[in-house]
N, C-alpha and C positions, 0 to 999 in steps of 0.2 A: 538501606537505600530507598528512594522514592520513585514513584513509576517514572519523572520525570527525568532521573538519571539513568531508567534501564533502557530505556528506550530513545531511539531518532523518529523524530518527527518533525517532516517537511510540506510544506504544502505547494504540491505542481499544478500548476494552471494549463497546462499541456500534455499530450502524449510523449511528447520529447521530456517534458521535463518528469515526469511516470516512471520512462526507463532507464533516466540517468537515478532515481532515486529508489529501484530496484534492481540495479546493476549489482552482479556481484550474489546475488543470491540465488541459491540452488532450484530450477525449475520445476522443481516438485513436493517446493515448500505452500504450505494450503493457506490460500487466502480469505478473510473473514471480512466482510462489507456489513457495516450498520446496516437496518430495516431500511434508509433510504438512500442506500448506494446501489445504482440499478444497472452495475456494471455484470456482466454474468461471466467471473474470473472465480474460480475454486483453487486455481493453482498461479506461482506467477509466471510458470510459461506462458494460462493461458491471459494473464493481465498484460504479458507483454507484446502478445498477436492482437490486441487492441485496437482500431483503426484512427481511436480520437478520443479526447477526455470531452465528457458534455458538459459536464462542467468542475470546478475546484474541487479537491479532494486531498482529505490531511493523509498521510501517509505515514502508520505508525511501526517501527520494524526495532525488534529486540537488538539491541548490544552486541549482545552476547547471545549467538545462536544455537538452540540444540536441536535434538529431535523432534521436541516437540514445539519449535518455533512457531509461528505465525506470522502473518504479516497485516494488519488492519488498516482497513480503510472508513471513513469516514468524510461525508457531504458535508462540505462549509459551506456556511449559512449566507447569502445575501447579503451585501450592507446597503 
């Protein structure tokens, strides 16, 4: 398989659209932001007490969940 079938990847332009695309996953699953994602979420409870997205952000979440799941985040780029 390739990483592009293990994974959902969405990109929310919103707070709204953030916790419909971490809906469903366990609050104390650990979140990982690129060097320039300056959200300050280590977990997605705390991704989901967020008060606003500042700006677009791809949202990368395994398939297939285990224990050592993650959830990554990643800042898109301007056009």
């Amino acid at each position: 398989m390739t990483e592009d079938n293990e994974f959902s990847r969405t990109q929310p332009r919103t707070i709204d659209g953030m916790r419909v695309a971490i809906a469903g996953l366990p609050p104390d699953m650990p979140v990982d932001g690129a060097s320039d994602v300056e959200l300050k979420a280590t977990s997605v409870q705390q991704l989901r007490a967020i008060d606003r997205l500042p700006y677009p952000t791809e949202v990368i979440i395994p398939y297939r969940l285990r224990s050592d799941s993650i959830v990554r985040l990643r800042r898109l780029k301007s056009e």
